[in-house]
C-alpha positions in Angstrom: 0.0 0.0 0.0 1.0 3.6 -0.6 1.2 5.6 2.3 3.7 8.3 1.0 1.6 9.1 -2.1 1.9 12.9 -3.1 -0.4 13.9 -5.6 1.1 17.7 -5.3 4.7 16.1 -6.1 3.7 14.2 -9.1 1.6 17.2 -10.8 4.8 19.2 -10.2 7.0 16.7 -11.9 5.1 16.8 -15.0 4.5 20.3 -14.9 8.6 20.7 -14.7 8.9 18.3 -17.8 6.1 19.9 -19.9 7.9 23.1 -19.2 11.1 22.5 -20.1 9.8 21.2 -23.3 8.1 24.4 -24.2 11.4 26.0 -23.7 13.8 23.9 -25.6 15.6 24.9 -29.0 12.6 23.0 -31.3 9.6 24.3 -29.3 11.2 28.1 -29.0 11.6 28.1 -32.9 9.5 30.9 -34.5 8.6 32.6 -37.5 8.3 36.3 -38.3 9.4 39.7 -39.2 10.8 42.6 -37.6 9.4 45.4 -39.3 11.1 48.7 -37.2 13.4 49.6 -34.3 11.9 51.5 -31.4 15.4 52.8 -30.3 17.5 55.0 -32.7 20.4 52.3 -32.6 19.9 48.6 -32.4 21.8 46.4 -29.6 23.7 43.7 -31.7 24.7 40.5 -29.7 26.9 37.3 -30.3 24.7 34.6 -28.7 21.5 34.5 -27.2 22.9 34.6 -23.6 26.0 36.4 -25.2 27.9 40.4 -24.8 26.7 42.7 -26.3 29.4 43.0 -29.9 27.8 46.0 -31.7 25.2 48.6 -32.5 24.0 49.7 -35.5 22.0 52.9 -36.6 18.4 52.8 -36.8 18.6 53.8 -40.5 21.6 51.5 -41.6 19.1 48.4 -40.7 16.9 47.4 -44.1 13.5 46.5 -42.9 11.8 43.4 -42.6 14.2 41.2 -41.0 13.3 37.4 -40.8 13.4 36.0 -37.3 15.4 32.7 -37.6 14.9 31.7 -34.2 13.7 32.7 -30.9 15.6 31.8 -28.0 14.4 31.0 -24.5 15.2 34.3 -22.9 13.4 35.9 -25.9 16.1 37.5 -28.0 15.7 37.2 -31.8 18.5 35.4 -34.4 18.5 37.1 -37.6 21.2 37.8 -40.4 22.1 41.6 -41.1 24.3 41.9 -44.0 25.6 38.4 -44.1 26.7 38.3 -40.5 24.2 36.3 -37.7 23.5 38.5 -34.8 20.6 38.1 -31.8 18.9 41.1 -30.8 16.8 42.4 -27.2 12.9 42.0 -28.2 12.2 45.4 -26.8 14.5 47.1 -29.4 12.4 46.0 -31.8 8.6 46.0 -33.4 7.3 42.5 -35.1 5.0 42.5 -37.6 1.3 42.0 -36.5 0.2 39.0 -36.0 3.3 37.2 -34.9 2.9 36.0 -31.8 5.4 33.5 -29.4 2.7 31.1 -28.0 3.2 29.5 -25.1 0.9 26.4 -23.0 -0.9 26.8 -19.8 0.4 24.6 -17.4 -1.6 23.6 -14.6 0.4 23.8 -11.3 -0.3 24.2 -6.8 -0.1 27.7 -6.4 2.1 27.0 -3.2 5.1 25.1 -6.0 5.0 28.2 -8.2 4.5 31.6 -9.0 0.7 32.9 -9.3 2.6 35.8 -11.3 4.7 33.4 -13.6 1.8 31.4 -14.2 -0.6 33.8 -16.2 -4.4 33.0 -16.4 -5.7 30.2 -18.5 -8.7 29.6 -19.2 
């Protein structure tokens, strides 16, 4: 018989797994367009978690840029002028109707986050 049964443990252990599926390389892939810069330079980085290597003038940047990939802290891989580059997603405007979706995940309040969490519905 199982008297050390948690419920709460096991909903948390496939709320972990779930999670770190919607955040790996395949599942943060995206597709879209950067259509403008909201700053007057752009931020130019060498990896996703990388320092920052260079900035460029707004007007030296041709619009639309293709997003190539979107990585799990949200910056953005495109190519500008033969050279790859990731950029911050608040330096930039997307296109409308490109959105990053993400899943609800159903997890104890007391294990996580209310904030983190959203509201799903």
């Amino acid at each position: 018989m199982m008297t050390n049964f948690r419920p709460h443990a096991v909903c948390l252990a496939a709320a972990l797994i779930a999670g770190s599926w919607l955040l790996s390389p395949a599942a943060a892939r995206a597709e879209g367009e950067i259509v403008g810069v909201r700053a007057s330079s752009l931020s130019l980085y060498e990896s996703a978690e990388g320092q920052r290597i260079d900035s460029l003038d707004r007007a030296a940047v041709a619009m639309p840029l293709d997003v190539e990939e979107v990585a799990p802290n949200r910056r953005l891989k495109v190519t500008i002028d033969g050279r790859t580059v990731w950029l911050a997603p608040h330096q930039v405007i997307m296109a409308e109707g490109v959105t990053v979706e993400s899943g609800c995940i159903s997890v104890s309040p007391q294990y996580a986050s209310t904030r983190a969490l959203g509201s799903c519905e």
